[in-house]
KOLDREN-78324 format. One record per residue (C-alpha): x negated, y, z negated; residue number from 1. Coordinates in pm, whole numbers. Layout:
N
       c1       c2       c3     n
        X        Y        Z   NUM
...
! end
This chain:
281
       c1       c2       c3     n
     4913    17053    -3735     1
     4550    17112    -3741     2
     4340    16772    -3751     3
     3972    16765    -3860     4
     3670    16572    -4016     5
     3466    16655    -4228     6
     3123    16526    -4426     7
     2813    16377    -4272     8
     2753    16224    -3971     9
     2883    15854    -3946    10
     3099    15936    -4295    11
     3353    16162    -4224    12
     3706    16180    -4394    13
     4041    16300    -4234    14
     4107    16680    -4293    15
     4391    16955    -4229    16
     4347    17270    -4200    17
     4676    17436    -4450    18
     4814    17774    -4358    19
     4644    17922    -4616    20
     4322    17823    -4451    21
     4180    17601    -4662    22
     4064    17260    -4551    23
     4268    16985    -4703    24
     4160    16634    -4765    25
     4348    16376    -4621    26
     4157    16053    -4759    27
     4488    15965    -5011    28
     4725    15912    -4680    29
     4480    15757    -4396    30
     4189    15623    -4307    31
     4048    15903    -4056    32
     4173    16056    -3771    33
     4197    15788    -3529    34
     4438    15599    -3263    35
     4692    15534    -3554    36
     4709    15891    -3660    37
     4726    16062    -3340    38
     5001    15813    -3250    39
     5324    15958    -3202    40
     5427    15782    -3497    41
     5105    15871    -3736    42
     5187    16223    -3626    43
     5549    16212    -3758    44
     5394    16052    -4051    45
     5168    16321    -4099    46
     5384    16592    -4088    47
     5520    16514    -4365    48
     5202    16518    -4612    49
     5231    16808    -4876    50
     4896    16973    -4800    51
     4957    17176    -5107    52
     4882    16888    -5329    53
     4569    16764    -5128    54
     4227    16814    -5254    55
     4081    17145    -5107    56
     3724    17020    -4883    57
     3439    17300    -4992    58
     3440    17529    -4757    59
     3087    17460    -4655    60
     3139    17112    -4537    61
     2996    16943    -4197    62
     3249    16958    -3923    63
     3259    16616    -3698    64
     3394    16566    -3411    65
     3776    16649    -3490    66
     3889    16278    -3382    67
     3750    15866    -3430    68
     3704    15644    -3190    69
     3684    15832    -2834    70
     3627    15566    -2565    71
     3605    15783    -2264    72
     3485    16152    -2222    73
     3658    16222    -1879    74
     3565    16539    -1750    75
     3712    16739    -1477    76
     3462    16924    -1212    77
     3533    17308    -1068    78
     3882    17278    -1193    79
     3925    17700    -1222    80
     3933    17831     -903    81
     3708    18159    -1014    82
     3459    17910    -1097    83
     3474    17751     -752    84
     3391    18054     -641    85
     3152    18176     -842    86
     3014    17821     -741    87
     2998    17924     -390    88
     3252    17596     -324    89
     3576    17555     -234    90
     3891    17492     -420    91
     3894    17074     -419    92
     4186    16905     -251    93
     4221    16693     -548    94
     4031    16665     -909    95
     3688    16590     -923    96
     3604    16347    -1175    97
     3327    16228    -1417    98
     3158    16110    -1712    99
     3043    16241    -2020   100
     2901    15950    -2223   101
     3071    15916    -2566   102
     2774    15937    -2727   103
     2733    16306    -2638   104
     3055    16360    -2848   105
     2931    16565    -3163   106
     3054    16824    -3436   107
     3172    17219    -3332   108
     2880    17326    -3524   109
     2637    17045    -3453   110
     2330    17188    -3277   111
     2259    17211    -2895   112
     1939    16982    -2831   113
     1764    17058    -2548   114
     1646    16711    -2380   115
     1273    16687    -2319   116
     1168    16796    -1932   117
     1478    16966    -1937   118
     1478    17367    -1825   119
     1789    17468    -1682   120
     2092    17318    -1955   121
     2355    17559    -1912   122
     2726    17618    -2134   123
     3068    17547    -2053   124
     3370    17625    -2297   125
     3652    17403    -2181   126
     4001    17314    -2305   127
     4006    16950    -2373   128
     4331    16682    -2382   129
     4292    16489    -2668   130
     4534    16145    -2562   131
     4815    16005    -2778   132
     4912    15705    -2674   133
     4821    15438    -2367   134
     4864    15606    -2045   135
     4871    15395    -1749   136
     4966    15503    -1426   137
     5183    15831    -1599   138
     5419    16041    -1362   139
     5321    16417    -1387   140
     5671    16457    -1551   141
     5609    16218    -1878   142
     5265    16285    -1904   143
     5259    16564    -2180   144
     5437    16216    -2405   145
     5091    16095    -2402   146
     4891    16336    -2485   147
     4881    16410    -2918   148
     4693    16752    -2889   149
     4429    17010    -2762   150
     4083    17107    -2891   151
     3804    17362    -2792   152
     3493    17155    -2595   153
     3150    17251    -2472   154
     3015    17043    -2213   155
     2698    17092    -2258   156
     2515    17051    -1897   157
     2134    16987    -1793   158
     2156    17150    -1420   159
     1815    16988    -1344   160
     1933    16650    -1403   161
     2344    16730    -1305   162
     2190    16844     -956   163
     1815    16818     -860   164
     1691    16481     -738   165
     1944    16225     -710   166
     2197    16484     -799   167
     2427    16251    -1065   168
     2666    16468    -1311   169
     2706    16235    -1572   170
     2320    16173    -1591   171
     2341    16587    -1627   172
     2617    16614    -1905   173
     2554    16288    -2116   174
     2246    16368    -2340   175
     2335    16369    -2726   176
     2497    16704    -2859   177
     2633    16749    -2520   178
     3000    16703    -2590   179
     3098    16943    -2871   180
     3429    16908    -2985   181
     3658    17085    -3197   182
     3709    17248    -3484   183
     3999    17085    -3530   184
     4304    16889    -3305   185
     4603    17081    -3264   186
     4901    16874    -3202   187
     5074    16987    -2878   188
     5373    17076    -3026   189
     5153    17429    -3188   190
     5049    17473    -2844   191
     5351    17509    -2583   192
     5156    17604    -2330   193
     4825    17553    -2238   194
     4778    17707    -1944   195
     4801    18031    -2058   196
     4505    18035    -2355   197
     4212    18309    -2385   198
     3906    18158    -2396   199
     3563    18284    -2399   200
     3145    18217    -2478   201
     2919    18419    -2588   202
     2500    18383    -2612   203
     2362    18556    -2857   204
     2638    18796    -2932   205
     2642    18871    -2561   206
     2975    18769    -2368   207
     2907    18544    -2073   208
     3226    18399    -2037   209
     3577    18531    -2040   210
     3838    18340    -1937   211
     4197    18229    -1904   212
     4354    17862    -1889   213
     4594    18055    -1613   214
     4335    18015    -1358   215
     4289    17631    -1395   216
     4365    17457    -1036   217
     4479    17075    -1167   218
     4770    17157    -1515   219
     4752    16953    -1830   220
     5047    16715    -1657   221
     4846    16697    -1305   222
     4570    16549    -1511   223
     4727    16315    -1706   224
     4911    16178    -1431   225
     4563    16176    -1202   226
     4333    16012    -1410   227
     4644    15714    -1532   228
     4624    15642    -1196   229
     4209    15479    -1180   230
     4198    15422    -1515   231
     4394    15379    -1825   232
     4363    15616    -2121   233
     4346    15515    -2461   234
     4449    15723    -2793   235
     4182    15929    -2893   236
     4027    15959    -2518   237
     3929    16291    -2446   238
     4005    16475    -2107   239
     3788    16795    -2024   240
     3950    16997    -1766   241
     3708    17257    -1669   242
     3562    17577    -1743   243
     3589    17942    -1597   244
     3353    18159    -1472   245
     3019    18279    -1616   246
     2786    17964    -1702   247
     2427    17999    -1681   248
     2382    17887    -1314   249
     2628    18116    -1181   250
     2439    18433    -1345   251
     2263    18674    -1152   252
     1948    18566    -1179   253
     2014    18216    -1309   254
     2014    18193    -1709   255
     1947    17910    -1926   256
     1965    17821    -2269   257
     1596    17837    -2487   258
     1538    17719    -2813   259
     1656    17970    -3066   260
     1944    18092    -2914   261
     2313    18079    -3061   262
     2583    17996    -2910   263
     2965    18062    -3019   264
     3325    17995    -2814   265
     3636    18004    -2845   266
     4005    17892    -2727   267
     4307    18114    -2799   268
     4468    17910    -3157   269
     4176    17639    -3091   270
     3951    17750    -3339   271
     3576    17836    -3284   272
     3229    17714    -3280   273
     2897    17794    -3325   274
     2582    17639    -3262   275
     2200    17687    -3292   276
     1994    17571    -2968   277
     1683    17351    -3060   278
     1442    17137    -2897   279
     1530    16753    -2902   280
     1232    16584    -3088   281
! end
């Protein structure tokens, strides 16, 4: 299935997308789509909803973030080794982890805001691991039980803050509309293997990144498996694993995002987004 919200900010209802590509309301079977839906048990539940006799959403509707109740943003640093190297650093020994604050979680189509003082904030399409169920310390060979589905994610970054002056990622990637996330959740089973997805970013209709899931250096099951290990994960935590080649920092010169600039990416059977850049007020 295809899980999504919909409506405005703070009030959005549980969605599906239906084959015939309409958005379908799911507000007459459950709350939203939270911890208890994305369970393996809500999902079996799920499955079973008619779509065809759901109310059709206008097509013109918000898009929220496509799940409730994220706890942790856990992102995964120079996880594609063409990105290492475009970098100019080496393949790391083991993941690099950090932080996105949950409050940078927003809509696919939710604006970029550029934070004030900031000059350098950059793109990144990444694949993100939507979890399932508690995962606490998960061998690499259960770990895809815990995890409900995949969605597209843009970690927004702020290179001035990620790496000038006390150099702190998270300070970097947490400002609001940092953390775009969706269209929709696709439940793993639509998705039988992820590390073989297209994906790609464009800037103003011009391509900047082109990619491939294949070249990601830490799997889906590596990840899982990692992170259970320092922390636990809850259902509807959010692990983003990396992104390939072609950000703004790695261009040739540098090039950054400006007010008035659009934005649009894309995972192979993830669904797309788009976004208008504008200063934060």
């Amino acid at each position: 299935m295809k899980l999504l919200r919909y409506g405005p900010l703070g009030a959005e209802k549980p969605a599906a997308l239906h084959l015939d590509g309409s958005l379908r309301d799911l507000s007459a079977h459950i709350g939203d789509i939270d911890a208890a839906a994305i369970s393996p048990a809500g999902l079996v539940g799920l499955q079973k909803i008619d779509l065809d006799q759901c109310p059709i959403v206008a097509p013109e509707a918000r898009l929220g973030t496509c799940v409730a109740g994220t706890g942790k943003f856990v992102c995964v640093g120079l996880n594609y080794s063409d990105h290492a190297a475009e970098a100019g650093m080496g393949v790391p020994a083991e993941p690099i982890l950090f932080m996105k604050a949950n409050s940078a979680i927003c809509g696919p189509n939710d604006p970029i805001l550029i934070p004030r003082g900031a000059t350098k904030t950059d793109w990144e399409v990444e694949l993100a691991i939507i979890i399932g169920k508690k995962a606490k310390y998960v061998t690499r060979e259960t770990a895809l039980e815990y995890v409900a589905g995949y969605a597209v994610a843009n970690d927004v970054s702020e290179r001035g803050f990620q790496i000038e002056g006390t150099g702190q990622w998270t300070k970097g990637k947490s400002h609001d509309n940092f953390g775009q996330l969706g269209p929709w959740l696709v439940t793993k089973d639509e998705v039988p293997n992820p590390h073989d997805l297209k994906m790609w970013l464009s800037v103003n209709g011009v391509m900047r990144q082109n990619g491939s899931t294949r070249t990601m250096i830490f799997g889906v099951e590596y990840l899982v498996s990692y992170i259970s290990q320092y922390m636990t994960l809850h259902p509807g935590d959010v692990i983003s694993t990396g992104t390939p080649p072609g950000v703004g920092m790695g261009q040739k010169p540098p090039s950054y995002l400006k007010v008035g600039d659009v934005v649009e990416l894309s995972i192979q059977g993830l669904g797309q987004q788009r976004q208008d850049v504008v200063q934060d007020a």
